[in-house]
N, C-alpha and C positions, 0 to 999 in steps of 0.2 A: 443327830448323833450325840445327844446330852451324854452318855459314858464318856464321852474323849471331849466333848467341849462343853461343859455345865450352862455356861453362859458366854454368849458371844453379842455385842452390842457394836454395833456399825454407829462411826464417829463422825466420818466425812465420807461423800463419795465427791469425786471430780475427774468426769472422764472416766478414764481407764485405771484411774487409780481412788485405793479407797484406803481407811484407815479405820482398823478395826479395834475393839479392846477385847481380848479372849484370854478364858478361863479353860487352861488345856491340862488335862490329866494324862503325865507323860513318865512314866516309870511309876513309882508306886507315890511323885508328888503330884501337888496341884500347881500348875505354872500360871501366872498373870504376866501377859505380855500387851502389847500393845505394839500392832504389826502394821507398814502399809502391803498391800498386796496391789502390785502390778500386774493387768494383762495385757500381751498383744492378742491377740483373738485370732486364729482359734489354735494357736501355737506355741504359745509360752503363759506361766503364772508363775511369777515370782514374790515371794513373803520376804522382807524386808524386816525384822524385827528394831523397832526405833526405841522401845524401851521394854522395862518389868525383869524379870527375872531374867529373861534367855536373849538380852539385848544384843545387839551385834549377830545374830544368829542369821542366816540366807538359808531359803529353800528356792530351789529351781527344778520348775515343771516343767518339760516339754514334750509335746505331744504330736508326736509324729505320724502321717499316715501310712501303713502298710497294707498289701491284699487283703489282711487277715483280721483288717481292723484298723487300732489305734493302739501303737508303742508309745508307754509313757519311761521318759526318763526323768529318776527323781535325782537331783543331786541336794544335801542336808549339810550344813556347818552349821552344829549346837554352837553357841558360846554360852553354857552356861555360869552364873555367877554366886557368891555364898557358900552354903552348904549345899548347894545343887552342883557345885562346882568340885567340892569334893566328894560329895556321892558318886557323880558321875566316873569317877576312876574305880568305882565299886561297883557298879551298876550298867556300865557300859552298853552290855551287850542285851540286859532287860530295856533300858531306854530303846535301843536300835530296835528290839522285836516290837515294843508297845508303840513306834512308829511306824512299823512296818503292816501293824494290825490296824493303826488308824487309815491309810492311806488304801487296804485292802478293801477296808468298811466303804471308803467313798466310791470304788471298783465295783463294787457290788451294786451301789445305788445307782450308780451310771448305766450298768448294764440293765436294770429292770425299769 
């Protein structure tokens, strides 16, 4: 998914836990963060942002089983910082859809 992540370079893995440097295209900017991301398997993924632009940021996956499949619930706390930080009062509800499209895109690839 080079549209929503240009470049993604895995830094550490240990366990369950990995520490990545991603290049995310998240409203109309380019974000560099540098995330850990935890999993319990096959039930939780949590992104940790430890630095870069959207430091302090949490996303939380969890992936519940239903008859119907698999309920994912997404919980998102942007912290963004700079002029992403005042954009975002402008921009709000483009950042939420440009999230909502990336996270569609991985739905898609899951399913096939």
């Amino acid at each position: 998914m080079p549209q929503h992540f240009p470049s993604v370079r895995v830094r550490s893995v240990r366990g369950n836990v990995s520490v990545v440097e991603e290049y995310m295209n998240l409203g109309d900017r380019e974000l560099l963060i540098m995330a850990k991301h935890v999993t319990t398997e096959p039930v939780l993924h949590e992104v940790f942002v430890i630095g870069g632009d959207a430091k302090g940021s949490h996303i939380k996956q969890q992936f519940i089983k239903i008859s119907q499949g698999t309920r994912i619930i997404v919980d998102v706390n942007f912290k963004l910082k700079g002029k992403m930080k005042i954009s975002n009062i402008f921009e709000k509800n483009k950042i939420e859809k440009d999230y909502a499209k990336i996270l569609d895109d991985f739905v898609k690839i899951a399913e096939n």
